[in-house]
N, C-alpha and C positions, 0 to 999 in steps of 0.2 A: 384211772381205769383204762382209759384209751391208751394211754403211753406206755401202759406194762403190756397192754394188746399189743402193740405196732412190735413193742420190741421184741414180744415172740414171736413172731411172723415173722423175723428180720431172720431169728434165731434160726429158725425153721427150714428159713429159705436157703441160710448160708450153710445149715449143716446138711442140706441136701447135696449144693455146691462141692462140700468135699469129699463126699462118695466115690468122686475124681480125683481125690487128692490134689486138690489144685482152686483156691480162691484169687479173681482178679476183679479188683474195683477200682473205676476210674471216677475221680470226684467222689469219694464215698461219704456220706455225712457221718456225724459226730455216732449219730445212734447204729451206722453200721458199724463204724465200728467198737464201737462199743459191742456188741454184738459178737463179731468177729471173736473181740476178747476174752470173752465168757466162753462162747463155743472152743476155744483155744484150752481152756482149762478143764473141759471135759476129756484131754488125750487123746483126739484122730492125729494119726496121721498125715503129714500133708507134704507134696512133694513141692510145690509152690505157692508162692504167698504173696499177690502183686496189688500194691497202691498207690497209684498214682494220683496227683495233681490235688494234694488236699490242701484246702483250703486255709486251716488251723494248724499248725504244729502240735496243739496242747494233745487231743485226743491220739495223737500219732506217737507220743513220749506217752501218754498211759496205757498205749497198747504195746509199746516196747518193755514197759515194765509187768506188763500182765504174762510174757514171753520167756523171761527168767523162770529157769526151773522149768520149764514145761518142755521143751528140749524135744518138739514134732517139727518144727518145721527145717527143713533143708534148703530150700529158697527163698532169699527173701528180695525185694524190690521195691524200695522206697524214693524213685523217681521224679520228678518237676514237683518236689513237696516243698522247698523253700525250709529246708532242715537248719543248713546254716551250722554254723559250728558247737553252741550250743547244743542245739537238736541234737549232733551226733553222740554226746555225752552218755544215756541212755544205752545204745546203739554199739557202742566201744564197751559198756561194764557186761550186755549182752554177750560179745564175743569173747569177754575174759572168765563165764563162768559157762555159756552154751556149748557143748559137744557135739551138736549134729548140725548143725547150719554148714553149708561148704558154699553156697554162692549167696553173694551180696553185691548187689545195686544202688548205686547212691547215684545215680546220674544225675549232674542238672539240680543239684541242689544246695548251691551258692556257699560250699565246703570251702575253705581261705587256711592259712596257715597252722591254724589253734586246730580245727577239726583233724587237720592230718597228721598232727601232732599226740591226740586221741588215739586216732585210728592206731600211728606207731605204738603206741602204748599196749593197746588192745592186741595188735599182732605177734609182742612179744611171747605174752601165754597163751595164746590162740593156739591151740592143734586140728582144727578141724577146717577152715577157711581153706578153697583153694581156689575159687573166681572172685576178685575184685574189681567192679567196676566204679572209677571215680569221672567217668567223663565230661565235661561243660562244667567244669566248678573255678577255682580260685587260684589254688593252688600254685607256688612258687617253690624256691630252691629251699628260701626259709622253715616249710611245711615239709618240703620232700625228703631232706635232710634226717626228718624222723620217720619215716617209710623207708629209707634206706638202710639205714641202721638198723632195723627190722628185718627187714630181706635179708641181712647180713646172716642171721640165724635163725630166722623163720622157718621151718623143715614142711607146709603142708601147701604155703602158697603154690598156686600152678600159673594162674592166668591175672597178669596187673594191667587195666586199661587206665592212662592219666593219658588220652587224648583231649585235646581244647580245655589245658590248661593256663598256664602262665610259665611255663618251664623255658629255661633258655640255656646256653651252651653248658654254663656252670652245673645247672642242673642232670644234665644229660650225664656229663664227666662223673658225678655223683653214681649215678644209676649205673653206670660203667665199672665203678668199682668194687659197689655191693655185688653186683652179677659173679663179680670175680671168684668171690666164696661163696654165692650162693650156687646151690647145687639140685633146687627143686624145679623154677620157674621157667616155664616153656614158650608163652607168650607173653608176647610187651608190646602194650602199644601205646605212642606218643605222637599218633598225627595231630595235626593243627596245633602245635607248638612253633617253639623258635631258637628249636636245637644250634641250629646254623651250623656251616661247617665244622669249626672248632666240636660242636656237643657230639656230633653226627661223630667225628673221630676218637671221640674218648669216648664214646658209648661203644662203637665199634670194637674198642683195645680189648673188651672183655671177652670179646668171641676166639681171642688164642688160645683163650684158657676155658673160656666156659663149656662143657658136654652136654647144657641139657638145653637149652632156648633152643627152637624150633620155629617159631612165627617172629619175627621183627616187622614192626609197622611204622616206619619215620614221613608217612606221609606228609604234605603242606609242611615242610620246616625248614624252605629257605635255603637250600642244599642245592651248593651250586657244580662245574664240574670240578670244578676244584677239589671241593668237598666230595666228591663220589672219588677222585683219583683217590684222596687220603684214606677214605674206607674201606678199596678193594681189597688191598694186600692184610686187612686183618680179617677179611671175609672170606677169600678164596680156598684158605685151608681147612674152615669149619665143617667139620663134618657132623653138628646136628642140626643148622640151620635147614629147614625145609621151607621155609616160606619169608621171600622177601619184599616187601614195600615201599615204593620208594618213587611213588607218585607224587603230580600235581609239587616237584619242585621246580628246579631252572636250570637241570644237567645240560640240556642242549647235547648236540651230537656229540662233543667230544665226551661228557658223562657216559651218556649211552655208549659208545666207544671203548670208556673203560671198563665198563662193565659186562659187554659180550669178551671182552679180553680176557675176563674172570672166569666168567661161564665156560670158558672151551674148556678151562680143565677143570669145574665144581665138580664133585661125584654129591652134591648134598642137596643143592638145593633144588625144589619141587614146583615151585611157582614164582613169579615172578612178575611184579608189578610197573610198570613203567608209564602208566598213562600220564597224559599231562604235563609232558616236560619239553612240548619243541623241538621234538629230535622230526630230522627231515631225511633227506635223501645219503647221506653218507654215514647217520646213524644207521641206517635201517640196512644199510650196505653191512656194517659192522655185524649187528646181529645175524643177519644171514649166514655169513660166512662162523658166527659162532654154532647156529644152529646144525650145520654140516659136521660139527665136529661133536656138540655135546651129546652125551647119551640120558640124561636122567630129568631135562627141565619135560613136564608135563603142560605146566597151562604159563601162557605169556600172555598180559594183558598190556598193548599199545592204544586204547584209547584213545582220543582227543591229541595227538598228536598232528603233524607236518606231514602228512603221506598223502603224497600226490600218484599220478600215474606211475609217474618214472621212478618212482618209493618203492611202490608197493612190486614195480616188474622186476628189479633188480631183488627183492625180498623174494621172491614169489620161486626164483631158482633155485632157492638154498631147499623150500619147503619139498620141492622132490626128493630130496636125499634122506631128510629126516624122518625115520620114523619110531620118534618117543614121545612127540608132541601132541596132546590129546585138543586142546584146548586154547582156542588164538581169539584176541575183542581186540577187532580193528576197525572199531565205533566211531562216528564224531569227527569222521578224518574231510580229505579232502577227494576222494576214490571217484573215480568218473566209468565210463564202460569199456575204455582201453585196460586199466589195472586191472579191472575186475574179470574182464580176458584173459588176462594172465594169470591171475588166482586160481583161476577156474581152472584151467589150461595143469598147473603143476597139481593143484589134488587131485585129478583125475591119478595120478601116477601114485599118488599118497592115500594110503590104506590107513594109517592110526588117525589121522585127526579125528574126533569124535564132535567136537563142537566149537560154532562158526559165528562171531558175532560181528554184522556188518552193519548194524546201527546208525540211520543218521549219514548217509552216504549219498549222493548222487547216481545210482544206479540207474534209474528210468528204463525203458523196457526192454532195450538194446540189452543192458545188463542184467535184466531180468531173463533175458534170452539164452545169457551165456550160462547163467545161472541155472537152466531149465535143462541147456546139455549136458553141464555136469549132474546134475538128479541124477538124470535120466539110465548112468551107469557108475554114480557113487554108492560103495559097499562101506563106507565107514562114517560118514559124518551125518548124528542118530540127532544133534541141534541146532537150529539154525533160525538165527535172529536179520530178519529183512524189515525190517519195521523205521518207518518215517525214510523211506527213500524214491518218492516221487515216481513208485511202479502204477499204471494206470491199468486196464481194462485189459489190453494187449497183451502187456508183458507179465501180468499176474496169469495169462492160460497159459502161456508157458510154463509157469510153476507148474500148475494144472496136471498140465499133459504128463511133464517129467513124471509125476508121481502115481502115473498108471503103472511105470515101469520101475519105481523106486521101491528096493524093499527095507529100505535102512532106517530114514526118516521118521521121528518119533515125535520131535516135538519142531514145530515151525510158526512163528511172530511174522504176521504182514501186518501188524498194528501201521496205524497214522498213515497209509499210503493213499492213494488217489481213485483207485476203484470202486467200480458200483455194483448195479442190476448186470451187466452184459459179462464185467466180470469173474463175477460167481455162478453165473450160470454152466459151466460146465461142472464146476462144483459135485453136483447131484452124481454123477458118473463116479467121478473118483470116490469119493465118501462110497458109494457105493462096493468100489471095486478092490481101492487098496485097505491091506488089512495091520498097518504098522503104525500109523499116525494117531498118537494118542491125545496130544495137547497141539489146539487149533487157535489163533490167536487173527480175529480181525477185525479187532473194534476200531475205530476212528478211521474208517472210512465213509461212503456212501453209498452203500446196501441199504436199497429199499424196500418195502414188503413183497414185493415180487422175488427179490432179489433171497429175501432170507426164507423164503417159500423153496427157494432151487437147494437151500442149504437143509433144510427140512426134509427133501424127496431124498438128497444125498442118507442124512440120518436116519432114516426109514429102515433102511437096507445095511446099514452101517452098526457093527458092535463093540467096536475099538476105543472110540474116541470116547475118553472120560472129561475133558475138559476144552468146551467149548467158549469163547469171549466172543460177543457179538456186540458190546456196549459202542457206545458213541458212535450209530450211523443214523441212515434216516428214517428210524421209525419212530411213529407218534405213541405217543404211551400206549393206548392200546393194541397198537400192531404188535410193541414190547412185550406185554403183556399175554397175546393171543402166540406171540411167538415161545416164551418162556414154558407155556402149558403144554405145545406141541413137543418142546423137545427133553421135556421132564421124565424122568425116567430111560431116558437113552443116552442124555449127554448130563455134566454137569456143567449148567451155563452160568456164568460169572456174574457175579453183582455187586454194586457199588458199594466199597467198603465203610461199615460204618466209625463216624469218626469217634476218636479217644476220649 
């Protein structure tokens, strides 16, 4: 009697859940989903369908076969479940007779050769699939082999992720050739493999011929410059690449070299990923001089790179001339308050940049200073990431003050910096005064209750700001607490996310 109780309540509960079109359980036990499954064969609707981290395989294969024929859901997501290649048996006869399902999740679920072997099975009468997610699993050239073969005539696939595989150069070449005929697939992604050169360059061959890839992701795979020399000349004439990745390898300046050499005459590509690779002061020489010429890169991410002062001065001249670049992350670097002089110094003249990421930098308040002049008469750049760079008391009212006069400024991070009470106290004025700044970001400093009292008087007066972080300073729970009530209903203040 109790157990037919629970399980209607469960029933109850989850059939409310999909009102939203959308069930997500994490660790769900046997009787949700069992639960789940039954509510599934009454026919709602459901736009998503996420389960992660279960315990048991068994009830996750009865619920896949409760799923046949019922043909509601479009999303599915079967995540750190320990599916394993068996598990996906179920899951593959699913796709060969379901019509409406178009994304699918296997992340992280210990998938090895026999499962992708499945899956190719599954794809070949598949018409409805077109996001596959295989990420963190098993998978080798032995398994890929039947994924490619697949691709070959697959007509629905759009989006393949096999990042943090087992995939190596062989494998890549593989991928290279299916792309050749294939004629759907727009993104691919294969970071944290071990393409290495060699794979990197026969994956690339496919882009002379292929019209439809639009995202390449070869991050972490070992690609050295050598390996970036090989890839240019089949990349540069692509005209549906829009998105390239191609971080956290080991191009070093002469990579990076070859590839602004690309860029000056790409008309296709849109973004463009480089962090992570070592490039120093004669890389960043190279890019400069590309970005004077290109018209169409939008966002470049340098990341964790070698930019030092004398990097980013000589970079910093090209950014006057261009204006198609919306979007620069020159995080994690080596930036001190001379570069950052100069940064400043050329946006001023630069109207497109829209957003600024300075992450992780040596700024201190000198640079906070520079940073404060340009506010103070920037009309273009609406985001701006300052966060973990040693700005104290001082050089945060700089920020301050800039933004009495800034009308552009929308979203601004001073997370992890060094200020307090004295601060944020001018705070109260601007909050009060300006009227563009929506997302306020300053948890992980030293804001004391006084301190978040001056951000309070700001709020009073203030309509704009939707999204307020005050986490990680110095208030005691219930200062937290007295402070979250205060500003409820005027900001929305950020809270510690709960975990999975």
């Amino acid at each position: 009697m109790n157990n037919s109780l629970d399980f209607d309540r469960q029933c109850r509960c989850i059939s409310f859940v999909t009102n939203g079109k959308g069930i997500k359980f994490s660790q769900p036990s046997t009787k949700e989903i069992a639960a789940i499954s039954y509510i599934l064969t009454l026919g709602p609707e459901i736009d998503n369908l996420v389960l992660k981290h279960v315990k048991d395989d068994r009830p996750v294969r009865d619920f896949l076969e409760s799923l046949k024929g019922v043909g509601s859901v479009s999303s599915l997501t079967l995540s750190d479940d320990n599916l394993e290649d068996d598990g996906l048996k179920p899951i593959c006869e699913l796709l060969m007779s379901n019509h409406t399902l178009s994304k699918l999740n296997l992340k992280k679920n210990k998938i090895g050769d026999n499962g992708a072997v499945y899956l190719g099975q599954a794809l070949l009468k598949n018409e409805s699939l077109n996001t596959l997610n295989l990420f963190h699993n098993y998978i080798t050239e032995e398994g890929l082999k039947a994924l490619t073969d697949a691709l070959s005539s697959n007509c629905s696939l759009t989006e393949l992720n096999l990042g943090l595989n087992s995939i190596s150069s062989k494998g890549a070449i593989m991928l290279g050739e299916a792309l050749k005929t294939n004629g759907k697939l727009t993104h691919l992604c294969l970071n944290m493999n071990n393409i290495e050169d060699e794979g990197a360059s026969g994956l690339c061959d496919a882009l002379r011929s292929n019209c439809t890839l639009t995202s390449l992701n070869i991050d972490y795979n070992g690609i050295t410059a050598d390996g970036v020399k090989m890839i240019v000349p089949k990349i540069e004439n692509s005209t549906s690449l829009r998105e390239l990745i191609i971080s956290r390898n080991d191009m070093s300046d002469k990579g990076a070299e070859s590839i602004a050499m690309m860029m000056q005459n790409n008309v296709s590509i849109t973004s463009l990923d480089l962090g992570y690779n070592d490039i120093h002061a004669e890389g960043m020489n190279a890019l400069g001089v590309m970005l004077q010429k290109n018209r169409t890169l939008l966002r470049l991410n340098l990341d964790k790179n070698q930019i030092n002062d004398q990097a980013l001065e000589i970079f910093s001249v090209s950014l006057k001339a261009n204006k198609t670049l919306k979007a620069l992350y020159l995080g994690n670097n080596n930036m001190n308050v001379d570069g950052i002089k100069k940064l400043m110094e050329a946006l001023v003249a630069n109207t497109t940049l829209s957003e600024l990421d300075l992450v992780n930098n040596f700024i201190d308040d000198p640079g906070a200073k520079a940073i404060g002049d340009f506010l103070a008469v920037n009309v273009g750049v609406t985001k701006l990431n300052l966060a973990k760079n040693k700005i104290e008391d001082e050089g945060v009212k700089d920020i301050w003050e800039s933004l009495l006069k800034n009308k552009a400024l929308r979203e601004l991070s001073l997370a992890g910096n060094l200020f307090g009470r004295a601060g944020v106290q001018p705070l109260a004025k601007v909050l009060a005064e300006n009227y563009t700044l929506v997302d306020l970001d300053l948890s992980g400093n030293s804001i004391d209750a006084e301190g978040a009292r001056s951000v309070l008087e700001g709020l009073k007066k203030n309509k704009v700001i939707v999204n307020l972080n005050m986490l990680e300073n110095k208030l005691s729970k219930d200062e937290w607490e007295a402070f979250s009530v205060e500003a409820k209903g005027r900001t929305t203040v950020a809270k510690p996310k709960k975990p999975e």
